[in-house]
Backbone as a printed PyTorch tensor [residue, N CA C, xyz], in Angstrom:
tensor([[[-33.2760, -32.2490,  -0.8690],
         [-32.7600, -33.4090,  -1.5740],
         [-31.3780, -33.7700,  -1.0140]],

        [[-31.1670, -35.0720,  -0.8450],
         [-29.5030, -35.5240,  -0.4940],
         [-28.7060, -35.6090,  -1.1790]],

        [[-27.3850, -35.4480,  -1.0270],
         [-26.4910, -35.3330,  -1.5360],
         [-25.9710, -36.7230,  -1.6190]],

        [[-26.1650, -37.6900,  -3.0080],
         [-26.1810, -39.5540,  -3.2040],
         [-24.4500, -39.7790,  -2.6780]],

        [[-24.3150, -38.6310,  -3.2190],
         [-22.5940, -38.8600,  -3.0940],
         [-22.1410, -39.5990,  -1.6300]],

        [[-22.6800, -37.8560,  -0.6150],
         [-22.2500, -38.0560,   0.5150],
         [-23.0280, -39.3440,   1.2780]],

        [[-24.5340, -39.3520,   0.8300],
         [-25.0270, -40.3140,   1.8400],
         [-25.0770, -41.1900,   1.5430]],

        [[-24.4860, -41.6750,   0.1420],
         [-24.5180, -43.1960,  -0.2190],
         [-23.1840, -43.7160,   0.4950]],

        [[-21.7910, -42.5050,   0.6130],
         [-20.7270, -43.2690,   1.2670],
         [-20.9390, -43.3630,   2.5230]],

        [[-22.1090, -42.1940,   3.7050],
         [-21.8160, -42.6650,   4.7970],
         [-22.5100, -43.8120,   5.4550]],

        [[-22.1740, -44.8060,   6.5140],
         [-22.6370, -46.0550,   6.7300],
         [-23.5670, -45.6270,   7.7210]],

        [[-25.0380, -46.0550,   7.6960],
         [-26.0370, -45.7910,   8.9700],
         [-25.9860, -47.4570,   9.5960]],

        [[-25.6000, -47.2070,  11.0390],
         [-25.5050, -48.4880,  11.5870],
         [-26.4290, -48.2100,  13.1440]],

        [[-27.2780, -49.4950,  12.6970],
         [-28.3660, -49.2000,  13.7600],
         [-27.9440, -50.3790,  15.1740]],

        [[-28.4920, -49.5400,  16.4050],
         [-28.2760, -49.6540,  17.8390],
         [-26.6990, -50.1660,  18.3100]],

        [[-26.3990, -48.8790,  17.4940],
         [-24.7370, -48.7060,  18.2370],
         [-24.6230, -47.3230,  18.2740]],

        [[-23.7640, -46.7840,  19.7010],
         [-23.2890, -47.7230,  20.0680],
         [-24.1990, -48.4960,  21.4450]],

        [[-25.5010, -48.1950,  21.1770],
         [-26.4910, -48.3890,  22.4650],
         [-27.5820, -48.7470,  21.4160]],

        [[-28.7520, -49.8160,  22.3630],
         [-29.8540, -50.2670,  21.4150],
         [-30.6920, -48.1220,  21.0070]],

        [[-31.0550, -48.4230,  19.8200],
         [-31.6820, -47.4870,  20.0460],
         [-31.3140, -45.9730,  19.0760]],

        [[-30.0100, -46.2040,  19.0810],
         [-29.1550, -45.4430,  18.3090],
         [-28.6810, -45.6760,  16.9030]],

        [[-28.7080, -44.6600,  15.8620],
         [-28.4380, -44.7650,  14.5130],
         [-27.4050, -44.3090,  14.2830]],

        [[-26.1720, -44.9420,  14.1520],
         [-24.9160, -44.1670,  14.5450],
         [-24.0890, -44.3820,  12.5570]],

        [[-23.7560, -42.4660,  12.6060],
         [-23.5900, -42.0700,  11.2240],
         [-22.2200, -42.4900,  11.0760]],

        [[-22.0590, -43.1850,  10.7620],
         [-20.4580, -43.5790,  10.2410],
         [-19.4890, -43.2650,   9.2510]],

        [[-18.6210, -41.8520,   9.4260],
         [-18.4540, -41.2060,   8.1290],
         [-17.1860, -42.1800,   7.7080]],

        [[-16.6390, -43.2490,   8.0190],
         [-15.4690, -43.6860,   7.5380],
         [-15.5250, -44.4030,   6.1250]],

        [[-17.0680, -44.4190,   5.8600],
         [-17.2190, -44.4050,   4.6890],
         [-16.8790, -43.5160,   3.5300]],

        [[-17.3960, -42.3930,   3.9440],
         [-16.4020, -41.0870,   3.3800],
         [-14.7280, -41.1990,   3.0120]],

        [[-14.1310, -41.8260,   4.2380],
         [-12.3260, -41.6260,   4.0270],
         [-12.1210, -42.9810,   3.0860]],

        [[-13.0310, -44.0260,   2.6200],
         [-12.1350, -45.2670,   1.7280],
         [-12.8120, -45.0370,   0.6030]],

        [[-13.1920, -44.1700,   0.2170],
         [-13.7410, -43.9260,  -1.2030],
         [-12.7920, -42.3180,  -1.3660]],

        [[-12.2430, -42.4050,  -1.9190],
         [-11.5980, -41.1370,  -2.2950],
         [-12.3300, -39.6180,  -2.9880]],

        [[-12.9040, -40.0930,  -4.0490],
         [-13.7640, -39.3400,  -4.9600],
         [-15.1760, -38.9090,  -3.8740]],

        [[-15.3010, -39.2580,  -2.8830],
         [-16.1400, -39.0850,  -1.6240],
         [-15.7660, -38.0300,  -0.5320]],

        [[-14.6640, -38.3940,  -0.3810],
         [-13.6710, -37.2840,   0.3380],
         [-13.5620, -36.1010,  -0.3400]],

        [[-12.7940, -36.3300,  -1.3110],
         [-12.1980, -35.2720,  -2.2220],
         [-13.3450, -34.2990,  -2.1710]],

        [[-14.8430, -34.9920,  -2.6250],
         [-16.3380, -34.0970,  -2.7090],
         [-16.3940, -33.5700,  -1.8090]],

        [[-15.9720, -34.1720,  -0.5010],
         [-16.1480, -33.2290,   0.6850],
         [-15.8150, -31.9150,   0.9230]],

        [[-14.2830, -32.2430,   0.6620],
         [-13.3700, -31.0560,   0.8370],
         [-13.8180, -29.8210,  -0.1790]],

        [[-13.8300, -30.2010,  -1.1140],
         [-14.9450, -29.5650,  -2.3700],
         [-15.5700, -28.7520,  -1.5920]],

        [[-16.7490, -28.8630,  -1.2460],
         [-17.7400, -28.8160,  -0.5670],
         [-17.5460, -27.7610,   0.2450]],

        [[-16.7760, -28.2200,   1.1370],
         [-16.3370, -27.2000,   2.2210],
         [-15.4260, -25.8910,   1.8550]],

        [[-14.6030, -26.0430,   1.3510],
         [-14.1320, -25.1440,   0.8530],
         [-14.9350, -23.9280,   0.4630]],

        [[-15.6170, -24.8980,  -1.0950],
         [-16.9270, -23.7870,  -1.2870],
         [-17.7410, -23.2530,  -0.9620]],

        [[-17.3640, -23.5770,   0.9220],
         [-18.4910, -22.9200,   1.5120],
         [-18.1750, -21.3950,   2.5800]],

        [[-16.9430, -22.0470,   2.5270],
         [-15.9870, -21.0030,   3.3600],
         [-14.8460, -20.1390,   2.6190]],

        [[-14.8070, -20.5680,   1.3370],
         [-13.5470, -19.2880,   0.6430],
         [-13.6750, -17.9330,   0.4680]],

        [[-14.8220, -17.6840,   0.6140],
         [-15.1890, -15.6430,   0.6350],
         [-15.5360, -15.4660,   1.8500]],

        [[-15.3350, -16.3050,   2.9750],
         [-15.8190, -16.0890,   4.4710],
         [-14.4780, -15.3020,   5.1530]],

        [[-14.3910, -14.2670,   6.1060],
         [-13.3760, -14.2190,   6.9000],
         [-13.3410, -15.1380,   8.1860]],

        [[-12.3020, -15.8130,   7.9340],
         [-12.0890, -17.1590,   8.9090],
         [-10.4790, -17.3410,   9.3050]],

        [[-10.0260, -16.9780,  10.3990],
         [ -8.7590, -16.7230,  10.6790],
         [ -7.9550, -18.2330,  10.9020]],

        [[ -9.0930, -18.9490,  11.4020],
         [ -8.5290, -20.2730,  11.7250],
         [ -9.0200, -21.2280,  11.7960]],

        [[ -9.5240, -22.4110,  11.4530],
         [-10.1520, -23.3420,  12.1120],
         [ -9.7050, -24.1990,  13.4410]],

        [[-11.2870, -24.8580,  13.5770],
         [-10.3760, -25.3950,  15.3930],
         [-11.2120, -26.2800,  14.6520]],

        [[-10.6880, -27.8160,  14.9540],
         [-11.2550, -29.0690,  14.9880],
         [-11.4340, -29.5840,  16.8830]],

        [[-12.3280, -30.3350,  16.0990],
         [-12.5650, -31.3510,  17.5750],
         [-11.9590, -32.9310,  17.3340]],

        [[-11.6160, -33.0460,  18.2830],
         [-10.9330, -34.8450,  18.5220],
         [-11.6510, -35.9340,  18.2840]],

        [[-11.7080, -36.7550,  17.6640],
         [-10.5700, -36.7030,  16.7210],
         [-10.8720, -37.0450,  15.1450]],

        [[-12.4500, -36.8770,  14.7300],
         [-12.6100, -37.2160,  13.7460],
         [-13.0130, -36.0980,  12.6260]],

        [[-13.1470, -34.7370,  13.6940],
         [-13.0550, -33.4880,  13.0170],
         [-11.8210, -33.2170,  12.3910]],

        [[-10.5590, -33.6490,  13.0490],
         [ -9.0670, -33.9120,  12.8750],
         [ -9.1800, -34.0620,  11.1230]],

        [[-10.1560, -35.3930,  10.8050],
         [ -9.6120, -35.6560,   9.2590],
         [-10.0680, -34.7920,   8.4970]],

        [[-10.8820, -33.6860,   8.3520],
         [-11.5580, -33.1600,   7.3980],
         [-11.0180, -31.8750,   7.8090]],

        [[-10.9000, -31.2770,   8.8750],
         [ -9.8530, -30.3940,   9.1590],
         [ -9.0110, -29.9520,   8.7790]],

        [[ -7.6500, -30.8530,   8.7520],
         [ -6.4890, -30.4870,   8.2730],
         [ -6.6660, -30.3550,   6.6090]],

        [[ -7.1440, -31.1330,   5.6460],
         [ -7.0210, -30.5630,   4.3890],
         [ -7.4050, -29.2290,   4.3300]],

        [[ -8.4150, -29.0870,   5.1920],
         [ -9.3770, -28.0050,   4.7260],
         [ -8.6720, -26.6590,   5.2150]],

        [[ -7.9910, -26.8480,   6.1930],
         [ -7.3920, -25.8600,   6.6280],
         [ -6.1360, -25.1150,   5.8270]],

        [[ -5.5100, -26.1670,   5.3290],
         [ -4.6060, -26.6460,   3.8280],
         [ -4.7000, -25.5050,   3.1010]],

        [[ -5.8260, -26.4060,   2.3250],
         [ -6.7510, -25.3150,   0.8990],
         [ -7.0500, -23.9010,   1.5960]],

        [[ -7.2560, -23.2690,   2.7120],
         [ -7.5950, -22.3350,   2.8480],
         [ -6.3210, -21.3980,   3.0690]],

        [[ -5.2330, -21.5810,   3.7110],
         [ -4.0850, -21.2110,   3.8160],
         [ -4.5200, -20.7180,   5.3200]],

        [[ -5.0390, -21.5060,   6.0100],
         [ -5.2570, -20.9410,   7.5680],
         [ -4.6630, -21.7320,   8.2000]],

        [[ -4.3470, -21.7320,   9.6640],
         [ -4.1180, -22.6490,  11.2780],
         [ -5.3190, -23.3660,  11.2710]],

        [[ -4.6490, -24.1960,  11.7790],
         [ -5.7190, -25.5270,  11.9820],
         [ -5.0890, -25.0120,  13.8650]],

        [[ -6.3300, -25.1070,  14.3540],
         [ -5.9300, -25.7730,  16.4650],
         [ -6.6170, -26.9680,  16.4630]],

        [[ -5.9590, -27.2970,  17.1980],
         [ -6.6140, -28.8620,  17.4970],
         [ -7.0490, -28.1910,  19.0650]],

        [[ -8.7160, -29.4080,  19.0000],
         [ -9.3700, -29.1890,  20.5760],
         [ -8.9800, -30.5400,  20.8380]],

        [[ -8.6850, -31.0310,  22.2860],
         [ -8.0300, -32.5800,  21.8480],
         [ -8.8450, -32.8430,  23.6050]],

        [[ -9.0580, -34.1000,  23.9980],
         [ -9.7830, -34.0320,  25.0780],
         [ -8.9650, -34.1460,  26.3800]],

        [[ -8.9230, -33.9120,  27.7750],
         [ -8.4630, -33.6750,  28.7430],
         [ -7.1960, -34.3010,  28.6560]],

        [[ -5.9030, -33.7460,  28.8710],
         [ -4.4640, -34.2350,  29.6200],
         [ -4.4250, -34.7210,  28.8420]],

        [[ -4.4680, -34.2140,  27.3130],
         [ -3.5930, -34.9520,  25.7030],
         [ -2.4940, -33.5730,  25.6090]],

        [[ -2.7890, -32.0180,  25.9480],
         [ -2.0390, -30.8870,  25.5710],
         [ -1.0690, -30.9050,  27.0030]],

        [[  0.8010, -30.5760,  26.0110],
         [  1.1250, -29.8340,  27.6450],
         [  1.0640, -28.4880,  27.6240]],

        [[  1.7110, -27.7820,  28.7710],
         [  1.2300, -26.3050,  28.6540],
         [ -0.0010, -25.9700,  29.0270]],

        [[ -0.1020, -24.5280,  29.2060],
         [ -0.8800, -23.9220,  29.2270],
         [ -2.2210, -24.1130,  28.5240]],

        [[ -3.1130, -24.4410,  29.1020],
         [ -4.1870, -24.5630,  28.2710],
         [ -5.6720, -24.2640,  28.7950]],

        [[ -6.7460, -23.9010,  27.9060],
         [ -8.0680, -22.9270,  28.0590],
         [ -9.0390, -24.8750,  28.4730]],

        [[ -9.7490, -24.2950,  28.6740],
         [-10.6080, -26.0810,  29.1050],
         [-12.1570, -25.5810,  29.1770]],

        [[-13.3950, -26.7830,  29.3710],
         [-14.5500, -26.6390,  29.1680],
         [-14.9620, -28.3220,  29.5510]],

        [[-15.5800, -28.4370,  30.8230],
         [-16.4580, -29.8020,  31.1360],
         [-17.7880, -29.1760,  30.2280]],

        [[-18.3700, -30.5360,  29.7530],
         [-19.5520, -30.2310,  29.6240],
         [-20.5710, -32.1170,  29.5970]],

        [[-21.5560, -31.9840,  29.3960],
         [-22.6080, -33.3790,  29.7780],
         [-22.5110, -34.3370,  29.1970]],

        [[-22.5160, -35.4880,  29.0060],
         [-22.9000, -36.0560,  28.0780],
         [-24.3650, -37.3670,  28.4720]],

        [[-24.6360, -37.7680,  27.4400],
         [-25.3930, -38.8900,  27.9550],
         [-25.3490, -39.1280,  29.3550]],

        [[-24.1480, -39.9620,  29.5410],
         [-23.9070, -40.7140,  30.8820],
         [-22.4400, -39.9670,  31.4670]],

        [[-22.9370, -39.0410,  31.5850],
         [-21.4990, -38.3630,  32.2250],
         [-21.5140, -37.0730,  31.7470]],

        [[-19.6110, -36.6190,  32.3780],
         [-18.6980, -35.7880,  31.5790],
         [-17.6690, -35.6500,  30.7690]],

        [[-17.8080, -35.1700,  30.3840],
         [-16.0060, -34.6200,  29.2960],
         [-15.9020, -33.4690,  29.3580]],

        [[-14.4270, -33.3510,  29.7130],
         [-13.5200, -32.1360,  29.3370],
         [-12.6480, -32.2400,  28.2340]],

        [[-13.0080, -30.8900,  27.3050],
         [-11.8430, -30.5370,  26.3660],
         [-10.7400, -29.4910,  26.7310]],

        [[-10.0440, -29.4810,  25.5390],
         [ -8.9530, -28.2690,  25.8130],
         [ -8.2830, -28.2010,  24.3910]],

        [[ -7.6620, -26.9620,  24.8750],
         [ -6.7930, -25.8700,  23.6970],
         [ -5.6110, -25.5920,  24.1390]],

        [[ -4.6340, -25.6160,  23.4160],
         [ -3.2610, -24.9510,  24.1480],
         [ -3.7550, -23.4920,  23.8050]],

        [[ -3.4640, -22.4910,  25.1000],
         [ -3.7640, -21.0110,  25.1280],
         [ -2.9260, -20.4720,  24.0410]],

        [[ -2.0270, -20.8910,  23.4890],
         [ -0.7940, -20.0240,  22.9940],
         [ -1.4170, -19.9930,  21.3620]],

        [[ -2.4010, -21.3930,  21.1970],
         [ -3.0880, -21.3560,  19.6980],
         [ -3.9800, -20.6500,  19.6780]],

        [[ -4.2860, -20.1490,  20.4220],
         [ -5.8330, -18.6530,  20.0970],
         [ -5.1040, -17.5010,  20.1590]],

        [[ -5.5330, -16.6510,  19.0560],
         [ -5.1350, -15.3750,  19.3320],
         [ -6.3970, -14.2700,  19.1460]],

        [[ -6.1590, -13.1250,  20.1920],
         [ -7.7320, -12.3620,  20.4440],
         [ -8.0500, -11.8470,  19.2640]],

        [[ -9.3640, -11.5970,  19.2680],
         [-10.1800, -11.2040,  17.8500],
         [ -9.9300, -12.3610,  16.7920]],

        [[ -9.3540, -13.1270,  16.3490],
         [ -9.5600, -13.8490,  15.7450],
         [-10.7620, -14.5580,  15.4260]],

        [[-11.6630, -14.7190,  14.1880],
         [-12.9120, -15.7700,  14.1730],
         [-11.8900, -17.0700,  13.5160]],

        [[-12.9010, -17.4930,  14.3440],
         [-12.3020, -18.4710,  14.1060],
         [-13.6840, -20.0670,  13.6690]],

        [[-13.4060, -21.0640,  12.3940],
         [-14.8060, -21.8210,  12.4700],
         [-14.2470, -22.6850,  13.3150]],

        [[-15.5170, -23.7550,  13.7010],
         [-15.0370, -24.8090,  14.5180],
         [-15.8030, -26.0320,  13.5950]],

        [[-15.3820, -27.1680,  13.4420],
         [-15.5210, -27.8320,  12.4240],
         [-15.3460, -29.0530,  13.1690]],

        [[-16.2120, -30.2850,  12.7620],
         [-16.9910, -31.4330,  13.0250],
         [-16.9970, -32.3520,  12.5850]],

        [[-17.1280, -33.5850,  12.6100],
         [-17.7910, -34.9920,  11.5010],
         [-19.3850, -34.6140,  11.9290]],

        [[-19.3540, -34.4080,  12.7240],
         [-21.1440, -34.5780,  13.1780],
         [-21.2660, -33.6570,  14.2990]],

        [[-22.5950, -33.0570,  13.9080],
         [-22.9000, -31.7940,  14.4970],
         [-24.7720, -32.8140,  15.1540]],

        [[-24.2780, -33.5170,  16.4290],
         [-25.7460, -33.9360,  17.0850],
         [-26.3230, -33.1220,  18.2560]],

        [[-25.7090, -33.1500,  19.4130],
         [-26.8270, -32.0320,  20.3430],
         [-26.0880, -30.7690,  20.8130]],

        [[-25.0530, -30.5420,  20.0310],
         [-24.2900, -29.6280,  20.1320],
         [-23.3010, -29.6380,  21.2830]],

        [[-23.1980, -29.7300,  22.1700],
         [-22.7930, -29.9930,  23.4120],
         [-21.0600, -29.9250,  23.3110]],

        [[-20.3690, -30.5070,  22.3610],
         [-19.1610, -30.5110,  22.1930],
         [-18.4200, -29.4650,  21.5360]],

        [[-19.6680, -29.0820,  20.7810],
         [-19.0930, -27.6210,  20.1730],
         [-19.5820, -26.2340,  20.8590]],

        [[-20.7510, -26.5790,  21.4370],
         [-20.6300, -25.4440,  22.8560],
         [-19.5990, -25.0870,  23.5830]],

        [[-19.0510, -26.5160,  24.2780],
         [-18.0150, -26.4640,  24.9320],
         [-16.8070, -25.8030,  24.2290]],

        [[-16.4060, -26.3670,  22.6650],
         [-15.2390, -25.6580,  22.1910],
         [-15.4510, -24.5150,  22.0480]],

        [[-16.7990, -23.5640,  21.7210],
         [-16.7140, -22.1580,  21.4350],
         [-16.5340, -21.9960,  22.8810]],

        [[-17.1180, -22.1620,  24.2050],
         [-16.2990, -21.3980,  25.4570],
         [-14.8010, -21.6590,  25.0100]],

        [[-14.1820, -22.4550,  25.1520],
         [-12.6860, -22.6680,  25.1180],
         [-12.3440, -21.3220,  24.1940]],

        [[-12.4830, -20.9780,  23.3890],
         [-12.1130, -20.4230,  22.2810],
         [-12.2760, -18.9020,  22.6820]],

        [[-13.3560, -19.0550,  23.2390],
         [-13.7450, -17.4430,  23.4860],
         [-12.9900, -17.0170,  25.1050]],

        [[-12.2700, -18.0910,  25.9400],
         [-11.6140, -17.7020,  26.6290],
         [-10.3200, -17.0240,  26.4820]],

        [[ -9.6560, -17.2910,  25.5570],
         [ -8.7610, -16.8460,  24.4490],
         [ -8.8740, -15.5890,  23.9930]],

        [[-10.1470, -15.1530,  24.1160],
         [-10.4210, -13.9400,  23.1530],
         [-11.1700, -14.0860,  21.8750]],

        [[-11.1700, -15.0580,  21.6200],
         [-11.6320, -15.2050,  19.8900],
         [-13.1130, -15.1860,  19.6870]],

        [[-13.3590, -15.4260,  18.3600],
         [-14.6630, -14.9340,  18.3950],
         [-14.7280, -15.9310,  17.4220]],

        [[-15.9200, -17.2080,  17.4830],
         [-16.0520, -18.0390,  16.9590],
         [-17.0150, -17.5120,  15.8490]],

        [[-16.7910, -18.1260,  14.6340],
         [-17.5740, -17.4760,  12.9510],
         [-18.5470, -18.3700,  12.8800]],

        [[-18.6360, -19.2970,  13.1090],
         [-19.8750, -20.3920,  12.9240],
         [-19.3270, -22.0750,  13.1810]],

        [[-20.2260, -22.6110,  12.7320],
         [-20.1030, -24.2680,  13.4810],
         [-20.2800, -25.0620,  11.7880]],

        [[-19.3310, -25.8610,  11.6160],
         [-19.3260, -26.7410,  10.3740],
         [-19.5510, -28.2770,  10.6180]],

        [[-20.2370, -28.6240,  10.1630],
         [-19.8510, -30.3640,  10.3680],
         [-20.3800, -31.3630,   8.8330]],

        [[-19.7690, -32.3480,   8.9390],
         [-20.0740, -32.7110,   7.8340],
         [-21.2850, -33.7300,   7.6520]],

        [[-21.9230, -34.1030,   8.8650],
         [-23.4350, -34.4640,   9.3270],
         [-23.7010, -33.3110,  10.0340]],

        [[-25.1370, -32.9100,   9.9400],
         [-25.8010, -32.2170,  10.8830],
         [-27.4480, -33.1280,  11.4460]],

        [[-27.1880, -33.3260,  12.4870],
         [-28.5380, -33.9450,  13.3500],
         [-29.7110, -33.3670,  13.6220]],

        [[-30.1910, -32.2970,  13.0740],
         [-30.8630, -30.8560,  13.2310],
         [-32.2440, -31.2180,  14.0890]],

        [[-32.4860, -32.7540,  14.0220],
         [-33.5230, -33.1460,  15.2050],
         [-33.3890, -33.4030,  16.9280]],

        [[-31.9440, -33.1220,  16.8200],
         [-31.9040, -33.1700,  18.1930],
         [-31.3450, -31.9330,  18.5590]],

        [[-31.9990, -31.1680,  18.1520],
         [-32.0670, -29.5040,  18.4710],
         [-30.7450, -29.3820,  18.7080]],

        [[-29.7930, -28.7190,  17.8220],
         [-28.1710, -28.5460,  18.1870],
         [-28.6410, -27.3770,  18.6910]],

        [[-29.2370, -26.6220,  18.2320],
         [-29.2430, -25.2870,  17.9870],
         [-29.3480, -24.8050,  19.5420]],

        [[-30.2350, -25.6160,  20.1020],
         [-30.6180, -25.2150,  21.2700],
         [-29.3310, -24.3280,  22.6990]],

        [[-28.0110, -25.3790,  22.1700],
         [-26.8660, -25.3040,  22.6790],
         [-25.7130, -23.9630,  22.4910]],

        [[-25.9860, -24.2820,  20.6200],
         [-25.1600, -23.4860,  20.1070],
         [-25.5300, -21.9080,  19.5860]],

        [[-27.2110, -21.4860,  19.8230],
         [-27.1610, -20.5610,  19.8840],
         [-27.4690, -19.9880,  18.2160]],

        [[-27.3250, -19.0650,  17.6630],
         [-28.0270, -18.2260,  17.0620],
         [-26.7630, -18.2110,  15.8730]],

        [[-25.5610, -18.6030,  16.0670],
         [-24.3360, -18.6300,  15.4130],
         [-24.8440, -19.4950,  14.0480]],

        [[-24.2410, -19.3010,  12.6810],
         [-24.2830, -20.0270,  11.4160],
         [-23.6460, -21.2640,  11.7880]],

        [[-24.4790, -22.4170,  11.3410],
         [-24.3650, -23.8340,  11.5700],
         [-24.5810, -24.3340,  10.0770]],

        [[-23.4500, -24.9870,   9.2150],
         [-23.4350, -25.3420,   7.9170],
         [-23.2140, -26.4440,   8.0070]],

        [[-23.4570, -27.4130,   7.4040],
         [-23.3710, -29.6080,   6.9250],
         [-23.2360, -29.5170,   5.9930]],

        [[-22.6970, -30.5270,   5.2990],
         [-22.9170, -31.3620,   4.2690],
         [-24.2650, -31.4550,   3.7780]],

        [[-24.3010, -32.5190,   4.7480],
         [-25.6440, -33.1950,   4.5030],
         [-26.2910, -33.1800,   6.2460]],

        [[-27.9500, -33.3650,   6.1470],
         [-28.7840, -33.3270,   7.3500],
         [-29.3740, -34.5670,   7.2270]],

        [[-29.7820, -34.8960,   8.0920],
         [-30.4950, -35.8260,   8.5990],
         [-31.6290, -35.3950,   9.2680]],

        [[-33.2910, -35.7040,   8.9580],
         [-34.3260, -34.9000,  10.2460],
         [-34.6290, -36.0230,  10.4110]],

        [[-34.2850, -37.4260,  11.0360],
         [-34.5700, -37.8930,  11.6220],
         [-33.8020, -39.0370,  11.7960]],

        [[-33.7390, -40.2310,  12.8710],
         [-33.1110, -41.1700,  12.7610],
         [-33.8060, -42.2520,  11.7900]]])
């Protein structure tokens, strides 16, 4: 069953940003407050008896749900931010996309070894971006705890990417 809350605020907008595509629009989530707030809710309650040293967001829309959450938990937030945004020293990861590549990155000095650490999402679709951040992470030393997002796409096989690791949503989607 869905959660009316979450999926009534998020916007499904069809063939963007390509014909063909059902693209989940959580900014519906951030102008309804009592939507958000549920979120954070949510998350929290999903991770407060977890050992979780830190969260890492991804750029830049993991960024908003991130930082509260990291807040309420009394943990580090790292930001993964995408190529030549960090100065310094920093851990990196190309990986595919559709029509191309992207590289992310970490400043090295924000991982510390043994640490688990979650890595956290707006949308969890073929995994690919959060593959890439758990290498980053685990170059560091750390040891990633599982994958959060607040969509999960579970039809376009994340799993395939990310492996055997706990993968938690909000809400799912099995299909477009």
């Amino acid at each position: 069953m869905k959660d009316t809350l979450i999926d009534g605020a998020i916007r499904k907008i069809p063939d963007f940003p390509t014909k063909g595509i059902l693209f989940y629009d959580i900014t519906g989530l951030l102008i309804h407050p009592e939507a958000f707030h549920y979120c954070l809710d949510k998350l929290t309650g999903l991770y407060k008896n977890e050992k979780i040293d830190a969260v890492a967001a991804i750029e830049s829309r993991g960024f908003i749900f991130a930082a509260p959450f990291a807040d309420r938990l009394g943990i580090p937030l790292i930001l993964i931010r995408k190529k030549g945004k960090l100065p310094g020293k920093t851990y990196s990861c190309s990986y595919d996309l559709e029509y191309g590549q992207a590289t992310i990155e970490v400043h090295a000095s924000d991982i510390q070894k043994g640490h688990r650490i979650l890595l956290l999402d707006d949308l969890i679709a073929t995994g690919g971006t959060l593959n890439a951040a758990r290498k980053i992470l685990e170059q560091g030393g750390a040891e990633v705890a599982g994958f959060c997002g607040i969509i999960g796409l579970p039809f376009l096989n994340y799993d395939r990417l990310i492996g055997d690791l706990p993968v938690k949503t909000l809400i799912s989607y099995d299909s477009e």
